[in-house]
C-alpha positions, 0 to 999 in steps of 0.5 A: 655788818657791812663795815665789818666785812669792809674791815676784815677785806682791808686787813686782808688787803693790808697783808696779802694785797691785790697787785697788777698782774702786769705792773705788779703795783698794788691794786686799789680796792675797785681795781681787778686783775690789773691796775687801770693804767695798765689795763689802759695801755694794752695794745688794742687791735682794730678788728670791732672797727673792720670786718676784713682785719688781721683775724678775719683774713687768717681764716679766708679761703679755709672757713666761712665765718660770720665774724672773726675778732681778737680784742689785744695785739700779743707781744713778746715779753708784752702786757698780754703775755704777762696776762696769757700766762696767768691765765693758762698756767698760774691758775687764773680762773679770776683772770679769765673772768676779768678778760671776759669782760673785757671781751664782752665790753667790746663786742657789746659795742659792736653791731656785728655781734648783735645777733648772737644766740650762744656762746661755745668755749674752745673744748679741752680734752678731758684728760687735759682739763683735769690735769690743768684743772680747768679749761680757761676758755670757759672761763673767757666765755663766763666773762663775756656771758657776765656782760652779755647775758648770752648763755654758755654752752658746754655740751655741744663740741666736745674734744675726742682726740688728746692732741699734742701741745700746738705751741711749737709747731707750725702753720701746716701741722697745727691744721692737720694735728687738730681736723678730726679732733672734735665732735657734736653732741646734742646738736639740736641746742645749736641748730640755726643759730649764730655761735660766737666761739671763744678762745684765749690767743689765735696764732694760725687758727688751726684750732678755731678753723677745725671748731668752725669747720665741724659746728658748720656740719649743722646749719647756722653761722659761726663767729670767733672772738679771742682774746689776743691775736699773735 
């Protein structure tokens, strides 16, 4: 049964194949999302390395994190971009997964994310989720849950203000545009925990800074863990 399935899996690969979302090159069979090369060079930031690195000081003097860490450097027109935008707008549920793990590889190294208890995905506003179909932080976050075994939780920050796009604006009015937009539910679940929030690109950190700001309502740490840094 195995080579059968082996076979129609190669027949498959032969007229729709798999290929490297930043090169475009084909994939082979063991090779996910991108080629190993590829995935090789993307610009790794130095965050597991230094508590005190580019993350971390976005959010001194505005939140008291535990730890804060991006695993890439975003670039313009670079490889992490070319992967962001599978991500958030291609439908790329299997890219979030894959950048997940990759997440997850990293932070299992690191002895400064030892203690985490939960996981919590940056909420999207209902009505935002639907119309994007889905919510690619929860996506990051099953990745990362993949290689840590840490659970997900989805219940406990909620998003109650449908806020417009964060893309174009700057520093001062991504802050005041997302403090007030998020709310808990079912706090009991994170009381004195150490949550590792998770989203896909930090820029200003406005989102990430109203997040932390009202999980730290309850007691217990908070750390956060992107995917890219911009």
């Amino acid at each position: 049964m195995k080579y059968v399935l082996s076979f129609l899996e190669d027949l498959i690969a032969l007229f729709y194949p798999n290929t490297c979302i930043i090169c475009r090159e084909n994939l082979l069979k063991e090779e996910e999302c991108t080629c190993t090369l590829c995935l090789y060079k993307i610009p790794k930031t130095d965050c597991f390395k230094h508590q005190e690195n580019s993350v971390s000081k976005l959010f001194w003097g505005r939140v008291q994190l535990q730890n804060a860490v991006a695993l890439y450097h975003f670039q313009k027109e670079g490889s992490v971009q070319k992967l962001i935008h599978e991500l958030k707008y291609e439908g790329g549920k299997r890219t979030g997964i894959f950048l997940g793990k990759q997440l997850g590889y990293a932070i299992k190294e690191s002895i400064s994310f030892s203690d985490i208890d939960c996981i919590i995905p940056i909420p999207l506003h209902p009505k935002k989720e639907k119309l994007r179909g889905y919510n690619q932080s929860k996506y990051i976050a099953k990745g990362v849950h993949e290689i840590l075994g840490i659970k997900v939780n989805t219940r406990s920050l909620i998003r109650t203000e449908n806020t417009d796009s964060q893309t174009r604006k700057k520093r001062f009015s991504r802050w005041e545009n997302m403090m007030n937009s998020f709310a808990l539910k079912r706090v009991k679940e994170i009381k004195n925990t150490h949550i590792l929030l998770i989203d896909d690109v930090v820029t200003t950190g406005a989102t990430l800074e109203a997040c932390a700001h009202k999980l730290l309502e309850i007691e217990g740490v908070v750390s956060i863990a992107t995917i890219a840094v911009a």
